[in-house]
C-alpha positions as CSV (number, residue, x, y, z in Angstrom):
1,X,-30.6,-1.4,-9.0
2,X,-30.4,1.4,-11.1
3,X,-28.2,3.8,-9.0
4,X,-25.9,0.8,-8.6
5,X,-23.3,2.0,-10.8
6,X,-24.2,5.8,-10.7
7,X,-23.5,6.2,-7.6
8,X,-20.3,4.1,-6.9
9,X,-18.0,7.3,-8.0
10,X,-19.1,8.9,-4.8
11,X,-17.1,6.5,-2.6
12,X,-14.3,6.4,-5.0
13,X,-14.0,2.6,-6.0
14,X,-13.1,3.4,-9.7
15,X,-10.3,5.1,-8.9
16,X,-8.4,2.9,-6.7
17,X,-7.9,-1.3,-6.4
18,X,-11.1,-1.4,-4.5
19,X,-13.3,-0.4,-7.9
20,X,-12.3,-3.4,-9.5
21,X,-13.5,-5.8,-6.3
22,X,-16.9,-3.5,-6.2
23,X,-17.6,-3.9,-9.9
24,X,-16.6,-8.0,-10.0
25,X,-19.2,-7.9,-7.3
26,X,-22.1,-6.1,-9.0
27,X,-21.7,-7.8,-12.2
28,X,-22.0,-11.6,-10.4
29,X,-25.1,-10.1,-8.5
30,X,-26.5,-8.6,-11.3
31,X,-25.7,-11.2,-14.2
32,X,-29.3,-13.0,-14.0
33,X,-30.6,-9.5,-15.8
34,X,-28.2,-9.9,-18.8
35,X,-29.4,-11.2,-21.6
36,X,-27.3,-12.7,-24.2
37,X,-27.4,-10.0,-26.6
38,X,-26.8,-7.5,-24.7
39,X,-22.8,-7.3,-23.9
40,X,-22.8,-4.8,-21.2
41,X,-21.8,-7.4,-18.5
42,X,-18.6,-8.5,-20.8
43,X,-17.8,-4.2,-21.2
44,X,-17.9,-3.9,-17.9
45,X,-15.5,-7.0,-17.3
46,X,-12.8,-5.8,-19.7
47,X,-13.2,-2.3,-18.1
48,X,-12.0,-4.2,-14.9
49,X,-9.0,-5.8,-16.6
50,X,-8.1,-2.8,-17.6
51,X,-8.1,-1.0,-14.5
52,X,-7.4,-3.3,-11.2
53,X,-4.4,-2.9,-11.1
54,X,-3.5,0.9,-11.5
55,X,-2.9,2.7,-8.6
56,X,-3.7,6.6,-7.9
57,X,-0.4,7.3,-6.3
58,X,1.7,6.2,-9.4
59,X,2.7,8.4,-12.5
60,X,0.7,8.5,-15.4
61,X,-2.7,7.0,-13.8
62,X,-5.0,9.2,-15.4
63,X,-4.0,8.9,-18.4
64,X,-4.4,5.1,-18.3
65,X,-7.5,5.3,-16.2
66,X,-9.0,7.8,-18.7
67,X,-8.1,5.4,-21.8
68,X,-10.0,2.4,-20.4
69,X,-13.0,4.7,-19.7
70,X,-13.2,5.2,-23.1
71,X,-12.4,1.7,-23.9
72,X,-15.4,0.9,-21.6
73,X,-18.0,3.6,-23.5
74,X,-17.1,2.6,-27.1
75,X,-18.0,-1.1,-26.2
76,X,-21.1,0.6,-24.5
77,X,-21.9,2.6,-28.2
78,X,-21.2,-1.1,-29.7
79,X,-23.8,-2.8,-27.5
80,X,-26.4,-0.3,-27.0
81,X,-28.9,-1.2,-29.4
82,X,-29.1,-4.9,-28.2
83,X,-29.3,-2.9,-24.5
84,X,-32.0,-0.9,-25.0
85,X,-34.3,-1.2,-21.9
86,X,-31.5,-2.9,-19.9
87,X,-31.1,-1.4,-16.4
88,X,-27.3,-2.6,-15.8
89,X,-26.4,-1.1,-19.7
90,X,-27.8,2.4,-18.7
91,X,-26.2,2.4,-15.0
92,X,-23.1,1.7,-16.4
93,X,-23.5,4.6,-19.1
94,X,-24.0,7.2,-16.4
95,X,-21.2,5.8,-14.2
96,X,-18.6,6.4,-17.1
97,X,-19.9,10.0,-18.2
98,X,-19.5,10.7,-14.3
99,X,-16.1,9.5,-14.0
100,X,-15.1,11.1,-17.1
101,X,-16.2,14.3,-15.4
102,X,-14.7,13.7,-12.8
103,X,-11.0,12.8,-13.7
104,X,-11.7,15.3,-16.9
105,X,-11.4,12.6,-19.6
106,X,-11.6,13.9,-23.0
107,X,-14.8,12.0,-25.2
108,X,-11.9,11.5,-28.0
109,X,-8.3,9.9,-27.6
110,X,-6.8,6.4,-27.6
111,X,-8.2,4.0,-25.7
112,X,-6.7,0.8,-24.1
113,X,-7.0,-2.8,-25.5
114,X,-8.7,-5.1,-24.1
115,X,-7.1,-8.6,-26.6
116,X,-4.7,-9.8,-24.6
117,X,-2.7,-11.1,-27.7
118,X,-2.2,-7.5,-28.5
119,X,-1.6,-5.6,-25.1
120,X,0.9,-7.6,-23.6
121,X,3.6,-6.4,-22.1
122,X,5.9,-8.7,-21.2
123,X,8.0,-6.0,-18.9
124,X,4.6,-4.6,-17.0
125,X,3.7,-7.8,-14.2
126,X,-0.3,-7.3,-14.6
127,X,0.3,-7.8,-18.1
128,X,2.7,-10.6,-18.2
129,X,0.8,-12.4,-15.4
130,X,-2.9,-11.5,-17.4
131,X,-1.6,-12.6,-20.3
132,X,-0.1,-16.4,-18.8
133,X,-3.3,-16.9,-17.3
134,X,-5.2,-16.4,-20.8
135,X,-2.9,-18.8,-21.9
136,X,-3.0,-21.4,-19.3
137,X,-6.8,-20.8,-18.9
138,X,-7.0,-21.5,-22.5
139,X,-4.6,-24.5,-22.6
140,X,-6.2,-26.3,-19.7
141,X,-10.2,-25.5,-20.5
142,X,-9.8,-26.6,-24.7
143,X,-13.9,-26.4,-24.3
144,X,-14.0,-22.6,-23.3
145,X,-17.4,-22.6,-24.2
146,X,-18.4,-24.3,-21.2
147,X,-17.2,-21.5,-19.0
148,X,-18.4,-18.7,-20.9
149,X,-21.3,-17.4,-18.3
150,X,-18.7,-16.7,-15.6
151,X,-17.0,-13.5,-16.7
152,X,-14.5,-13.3,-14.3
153,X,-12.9,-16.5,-15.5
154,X,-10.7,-15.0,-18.0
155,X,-9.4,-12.5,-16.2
156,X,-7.2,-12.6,-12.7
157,X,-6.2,-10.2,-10.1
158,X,-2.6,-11.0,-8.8
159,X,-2.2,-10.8,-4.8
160,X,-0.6,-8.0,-3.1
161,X,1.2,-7.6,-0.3
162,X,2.1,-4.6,2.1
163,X,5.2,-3.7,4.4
164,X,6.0,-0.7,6.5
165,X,8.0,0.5,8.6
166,X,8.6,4.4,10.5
167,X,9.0,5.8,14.0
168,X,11.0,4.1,16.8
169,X,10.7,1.7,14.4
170,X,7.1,0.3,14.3
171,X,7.0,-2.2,11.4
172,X,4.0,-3.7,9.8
173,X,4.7,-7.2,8.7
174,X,3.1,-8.8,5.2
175,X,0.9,-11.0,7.2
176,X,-0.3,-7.0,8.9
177,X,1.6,-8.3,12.1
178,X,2.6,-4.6,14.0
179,X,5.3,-4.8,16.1
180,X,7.9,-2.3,17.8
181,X,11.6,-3.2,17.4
182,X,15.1,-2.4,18.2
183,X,17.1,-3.8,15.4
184,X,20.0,-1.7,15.9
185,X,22.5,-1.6,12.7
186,X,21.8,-3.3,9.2
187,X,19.0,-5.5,8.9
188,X,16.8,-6.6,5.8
189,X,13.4,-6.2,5.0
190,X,13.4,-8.1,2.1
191,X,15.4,-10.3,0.5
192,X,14.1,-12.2,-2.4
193,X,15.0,-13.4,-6.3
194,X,13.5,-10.3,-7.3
195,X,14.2,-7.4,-5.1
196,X,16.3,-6.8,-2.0
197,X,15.3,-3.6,0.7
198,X,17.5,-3.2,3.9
199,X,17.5,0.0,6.3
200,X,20.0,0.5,8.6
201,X,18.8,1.9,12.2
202,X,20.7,4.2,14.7
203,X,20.1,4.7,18.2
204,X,18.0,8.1,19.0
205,X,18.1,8.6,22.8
206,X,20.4,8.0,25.5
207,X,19.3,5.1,27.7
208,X,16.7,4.0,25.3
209,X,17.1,0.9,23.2
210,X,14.6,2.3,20.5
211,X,16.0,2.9,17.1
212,X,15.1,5.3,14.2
213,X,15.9,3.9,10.5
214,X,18.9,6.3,9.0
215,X,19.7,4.7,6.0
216,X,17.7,2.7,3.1
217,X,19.4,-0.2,0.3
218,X,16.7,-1.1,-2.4
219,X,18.3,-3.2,-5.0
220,X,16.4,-3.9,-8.1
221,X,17.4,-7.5,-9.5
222,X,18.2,-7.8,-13.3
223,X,15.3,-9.5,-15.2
224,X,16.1,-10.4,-18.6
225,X,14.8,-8.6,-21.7
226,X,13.7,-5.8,-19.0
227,X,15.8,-4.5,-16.8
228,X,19.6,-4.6,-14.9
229,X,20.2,-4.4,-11.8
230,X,19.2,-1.2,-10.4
231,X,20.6,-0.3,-6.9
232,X,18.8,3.0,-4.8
233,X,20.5,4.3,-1.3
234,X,18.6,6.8,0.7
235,X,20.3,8.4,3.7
236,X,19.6,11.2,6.2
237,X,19.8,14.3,4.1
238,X,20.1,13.0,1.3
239,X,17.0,12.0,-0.1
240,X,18.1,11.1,-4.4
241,X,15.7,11.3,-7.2
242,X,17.7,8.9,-8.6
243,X,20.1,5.6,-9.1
244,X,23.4,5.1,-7.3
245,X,24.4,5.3,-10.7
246,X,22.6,8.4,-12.3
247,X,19.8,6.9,-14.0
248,X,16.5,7.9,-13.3
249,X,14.7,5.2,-15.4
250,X,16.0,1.6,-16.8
251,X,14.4,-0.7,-19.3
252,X,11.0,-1.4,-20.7
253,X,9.5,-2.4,-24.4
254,X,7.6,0.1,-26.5
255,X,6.2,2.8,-24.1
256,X,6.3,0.8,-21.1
257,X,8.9,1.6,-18.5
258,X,10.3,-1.4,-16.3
259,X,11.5,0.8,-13.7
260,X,11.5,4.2,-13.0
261,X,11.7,7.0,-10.0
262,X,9.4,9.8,-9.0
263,X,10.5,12.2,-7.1
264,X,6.8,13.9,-5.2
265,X,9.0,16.5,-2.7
266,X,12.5,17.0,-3.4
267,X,14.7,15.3,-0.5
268,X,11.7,14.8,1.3
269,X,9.9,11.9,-0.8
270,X,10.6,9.8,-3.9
271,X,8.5,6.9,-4.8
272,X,10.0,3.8,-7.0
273,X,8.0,2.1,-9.3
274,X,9.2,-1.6,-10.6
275,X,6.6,-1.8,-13.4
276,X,7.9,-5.0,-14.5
277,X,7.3,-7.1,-11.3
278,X,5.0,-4.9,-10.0
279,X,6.1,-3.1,-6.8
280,X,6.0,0.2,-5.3
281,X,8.5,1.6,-2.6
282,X,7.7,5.4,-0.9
283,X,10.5,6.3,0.4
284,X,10.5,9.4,3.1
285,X,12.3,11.8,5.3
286,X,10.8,13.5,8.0
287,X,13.5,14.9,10.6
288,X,16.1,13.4,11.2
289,X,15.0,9.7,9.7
290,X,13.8,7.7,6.8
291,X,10.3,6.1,6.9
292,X,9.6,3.4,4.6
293,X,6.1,1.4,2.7
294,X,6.5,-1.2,-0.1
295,X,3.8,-3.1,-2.4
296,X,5.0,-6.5,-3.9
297,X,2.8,-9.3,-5.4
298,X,2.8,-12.5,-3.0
299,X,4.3,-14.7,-5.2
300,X,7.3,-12.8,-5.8
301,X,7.4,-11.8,-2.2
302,X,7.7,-15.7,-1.7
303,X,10.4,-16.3,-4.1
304,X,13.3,-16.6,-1.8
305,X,15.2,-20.1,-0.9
306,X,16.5,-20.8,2.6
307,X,19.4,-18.9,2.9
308,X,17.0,-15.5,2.9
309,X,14.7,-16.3,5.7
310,X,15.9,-13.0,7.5
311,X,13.5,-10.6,6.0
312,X,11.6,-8.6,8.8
313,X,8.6,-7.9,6.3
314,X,8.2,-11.5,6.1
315,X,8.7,-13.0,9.6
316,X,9.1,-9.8,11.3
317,X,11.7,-8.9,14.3
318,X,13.5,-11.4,16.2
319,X,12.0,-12.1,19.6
320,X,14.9,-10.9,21.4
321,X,14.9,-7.3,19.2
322,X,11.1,-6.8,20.2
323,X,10.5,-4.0,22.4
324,X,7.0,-4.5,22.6
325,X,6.9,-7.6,25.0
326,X,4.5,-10.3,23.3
327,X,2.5,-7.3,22.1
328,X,2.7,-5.6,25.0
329,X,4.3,-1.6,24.1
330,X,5.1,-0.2,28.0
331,X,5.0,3.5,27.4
332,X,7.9,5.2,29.6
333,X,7.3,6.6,32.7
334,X,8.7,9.8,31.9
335,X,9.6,12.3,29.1
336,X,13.1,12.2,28.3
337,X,15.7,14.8,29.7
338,X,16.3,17.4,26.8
339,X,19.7,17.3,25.0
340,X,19.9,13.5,25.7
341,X,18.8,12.4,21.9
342,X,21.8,11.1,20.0
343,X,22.6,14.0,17.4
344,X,23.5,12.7,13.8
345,X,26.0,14.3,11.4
346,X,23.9,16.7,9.4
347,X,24.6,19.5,6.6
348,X,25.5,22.4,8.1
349,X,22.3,24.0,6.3
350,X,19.7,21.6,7.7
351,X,18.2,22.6,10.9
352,X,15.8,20.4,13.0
353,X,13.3,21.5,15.4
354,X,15.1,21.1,19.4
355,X,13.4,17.7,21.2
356,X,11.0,18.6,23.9
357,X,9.4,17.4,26.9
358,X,5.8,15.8,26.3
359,X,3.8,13.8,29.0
360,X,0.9,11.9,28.0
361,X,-1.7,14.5,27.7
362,X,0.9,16.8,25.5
363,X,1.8,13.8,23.4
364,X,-1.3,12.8,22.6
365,X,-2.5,16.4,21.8
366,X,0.3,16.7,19.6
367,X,-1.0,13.2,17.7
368,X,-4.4,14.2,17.5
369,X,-3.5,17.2,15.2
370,X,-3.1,14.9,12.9
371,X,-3.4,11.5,13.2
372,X,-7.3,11.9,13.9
373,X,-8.3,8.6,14.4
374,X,-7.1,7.0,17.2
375,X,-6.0,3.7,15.8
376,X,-2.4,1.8,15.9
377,X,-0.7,4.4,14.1
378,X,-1.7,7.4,16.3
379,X,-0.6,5.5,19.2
380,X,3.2,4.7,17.6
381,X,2.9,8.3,17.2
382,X,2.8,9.2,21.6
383,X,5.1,6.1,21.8
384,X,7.4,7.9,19.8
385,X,6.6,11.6,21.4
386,X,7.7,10.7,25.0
387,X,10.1,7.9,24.0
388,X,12.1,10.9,21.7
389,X,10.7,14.3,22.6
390,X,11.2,14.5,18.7
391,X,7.8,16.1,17.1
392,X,8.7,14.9,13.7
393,X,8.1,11.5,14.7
394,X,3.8,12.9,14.4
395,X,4.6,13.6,10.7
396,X,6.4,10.2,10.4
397,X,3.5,8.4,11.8
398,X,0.9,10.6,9.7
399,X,2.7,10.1,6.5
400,X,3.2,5.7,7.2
401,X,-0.8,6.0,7.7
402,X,-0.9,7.9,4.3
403,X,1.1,5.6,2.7
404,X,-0.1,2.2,3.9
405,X,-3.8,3.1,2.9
406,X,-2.3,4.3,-0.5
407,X,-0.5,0.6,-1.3
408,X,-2.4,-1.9,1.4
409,X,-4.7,-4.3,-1.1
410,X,-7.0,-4.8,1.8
411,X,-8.9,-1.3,3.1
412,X,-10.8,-3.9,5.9
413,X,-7.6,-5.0,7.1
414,X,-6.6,-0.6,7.6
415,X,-7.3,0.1,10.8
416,X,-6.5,-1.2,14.4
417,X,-8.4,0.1,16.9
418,X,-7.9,-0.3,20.7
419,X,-10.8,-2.1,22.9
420,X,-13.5,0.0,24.6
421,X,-13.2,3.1,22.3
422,X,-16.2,4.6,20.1
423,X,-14.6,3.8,16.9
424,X,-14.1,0.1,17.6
425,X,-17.7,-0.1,18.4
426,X,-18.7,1.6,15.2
427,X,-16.7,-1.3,13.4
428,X,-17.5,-4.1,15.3
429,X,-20.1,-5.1,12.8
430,X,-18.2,-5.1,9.8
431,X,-15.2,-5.9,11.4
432,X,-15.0,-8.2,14.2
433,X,-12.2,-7.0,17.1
434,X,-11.6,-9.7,19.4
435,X,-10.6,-8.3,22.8
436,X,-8.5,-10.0,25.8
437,X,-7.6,-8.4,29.1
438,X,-3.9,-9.0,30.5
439,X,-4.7,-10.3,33.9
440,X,-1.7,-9.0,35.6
441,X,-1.4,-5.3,34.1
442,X,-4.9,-4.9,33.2
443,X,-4.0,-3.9,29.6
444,X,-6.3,-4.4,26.6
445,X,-4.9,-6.8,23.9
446,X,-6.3,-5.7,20.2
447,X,-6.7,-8.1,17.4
448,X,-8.2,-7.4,14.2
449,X,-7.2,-10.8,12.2
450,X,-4.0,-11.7,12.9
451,X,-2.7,-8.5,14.2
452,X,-2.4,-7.3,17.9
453,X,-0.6,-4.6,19.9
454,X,-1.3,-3.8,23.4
455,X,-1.2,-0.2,25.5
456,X,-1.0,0.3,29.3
457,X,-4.3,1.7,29.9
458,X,-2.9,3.2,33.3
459,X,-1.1,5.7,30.7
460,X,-5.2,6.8,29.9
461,X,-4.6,5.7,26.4
């Protein structure tokens, strides 16, 4: 029990969404040893708050993450004498002094607040929503009392969800449906009361009905006393670091920002961070086309009315745009002829590497350098080699991957694995794959939760 929280650091769970879920878990298992003097269970509560819902990728992280830490070790220094002898209270003291090591923390500084009253923000979402929760909690339990032994009651964890899309296009639905679509021309992602994101897709070989996205629309809806409408266009070689009109930031109260863009490789990626309802958008180029990942909390993600049920993050591709056939992804039976992809206008100082002609042992070679686990994403990846001949389409798929496991709320939900291979076996007991057999073609039908995707095995993948 001791090591508990010493030696969580080493599998990273403070630093990321999952730290929060890891902690809320040792402090119900452990709450019998609490006594009521000791406070160490309520520190380690508010250092939750404080922290569940940063996120690594975004700007100024540390400097937030760092702040709570210190948060969390005063109210440590504040408790310890009532502590003394308590096995949870002296976990929890080597847990911070290693994560201060770790992210180089500084002992002194501000740290964050951890009354509600005082540390809303009503333009940052976890704050707003935190802070109406308090409210309501309070509102609707008058006898707070009663509830007092269960700390996570006054505190809540809004839901996320995820969206991506790259490649030919492979999207990844919010309900972590993975499909392959044409969806030639304009179509939206999303389309709701809060935030609007449509890509526009171009044909990329001759005789192929696959598609490669081109063009991205991301327009940021006014919210009052935060933000105006913000509106963000992304298109093959030109890659902004900012606004349609200029800006580079828009709104906030105080030192928060509503909305703001970082740009982490000129023309090459920009993330967008919407502070004030709580979504991130990674936007990329790599080649000739745009690849795309967004985090939105679920109830703005359902905000929409009946005249925007066409959002292909929400219900994904129309049946008739699927290419993979119920699930089904037929690979094609051979490499296309060279000098057959569709060439797009281009600046005459950006070159791209010449297509070239992979079969399936080349293609998947070419994947494994690095995509090195050999889960949905890698096979998108030799989809996309001998569909295109187009070796960016590798980076595109490594870099969706990257992104997905950097703004997917649900690491157990990751990874798709095909049937029969090592690494399916290896998570069978944590995470259940159920498998099916095609009767006709003899091809293995993966499903981890709701999500399934089938490859030809007669193409040895």
């Amino acid at each position: 029990m001791y090591y508990l929280l010493r030696l969580s650091p080493d599998c990273s769970p403070l630093s990321s969404n999952l730290t929060s879920g890891h902690l809320l878990h040792l402090i119900s298992s452990l709450s019998p040893v609490a006594t009521p003097q000791c406070r160490i269970q309520k520190c380690t509560t508010d250092f939750v708050s404080l922290t569940s819902h940063l996120t690594p990728s975004v700007d100024g992280f540390d400097t937030e993450f760092c702040k709570a830490l210190r948060a969390y070790s005063a109210c440590t220094q504040r408790t310890a004498k009532s502590c003394r002898g308590n096995l949870v209270f002296h976990s929890a003291v080597l847990g911070i002094s290693d994560l201060m090591s770790q992210r180089n923390c500084s002992r002194d500084g501000p740290t964050s607040s951890t009354d509600p009253e005082v540390h809303h923000e009503p333009c940052n979402y976890h704050s707003r929503t935190q802070h109406a929760h308090t409210h309501s909690h309070a509102h609707t339990h008058s006898h707070a009392h009663t509830h007092s032994h269960n700390p996570g009651h006054s505190h809540v964890r809004p839901a996320y969800l995820f969206c991506g899309l790259f490649g030919d296009p492979h999207l990844r639905t919010f309900k972590d449906s993975f499909q392959t679509c044409k969806v030639e021309g304009a179509w939206p992602l999303i389309d709701n009361d809060y935030l609007s994101v449509q890509v526009t897709n171009v044909p990329v070989v001759i005789g192929s009905s696959a598609t490669a996205t081109n063009k991205i629309t991301i327009i940021f809806k006014p919210y009052e006393g935060c933000t105006d409408q913000r509106v963000y266009q992304a298109v093959t070689d030109d890659l902004p670091a900012a606004f349609v009109d200029g800006t580079v930031s828009n709104g906030g109260t105080g030192k928060v920002r509503a909305l703001w863009i970082s740009e982490r490789s000129p023309g090459r990626h920009v993330e967008l961070h919407a502070g004030y309802i709580g979504v991130t958008v990674i936007v990329r180029q790599l080649g000739r086309y745009l690849t795309l990942a967004v985090r939105i909390p679920e109830e703005l993600a359902q905000a929409y009315d009946a005249t925007q049920d066409l959002q292909l993050c929400l219900n994904g591709c129309p049946s008739g745009e699927r290419i993979d056939r119920g699930g089904h992804l037929p690979l094609p039976l051979s490499p296309p002829a060279l000098g057959l992809q569709l060439q797009q206008p281009r600046r005459p100082s950006q070159s791209y590497a010449a297509p070239q002609g992979f079969g399936v042992e080349g293609a998947r070679e070419r994947c494994r350098e690095q995509l090195e686990v050999q889960d949905i994403y890698f096979h998108s990846c030799v989809f996309d080699l001998l569909t295109t001949g187009d070796a960016n389409f590798t980076a595109a798929a490594y870099s969706a991957q990257k992104d997905m496991e950097s703004l997917h709320p649900h690491r157990d939900k990751w990874r798709i694995y095909p049937r029969g291979s090592a690494t399916a076996a290896s998570h069978s007991d944590s995470h259940p794959i159920k498998h099916t057999i095609d009767s006709d073609t003899n091809v293995p039908t993966w499903v981890d939760g709701c999500v399934s995707h089938h490859m030809d095995i007669r193409s040895r993948l």
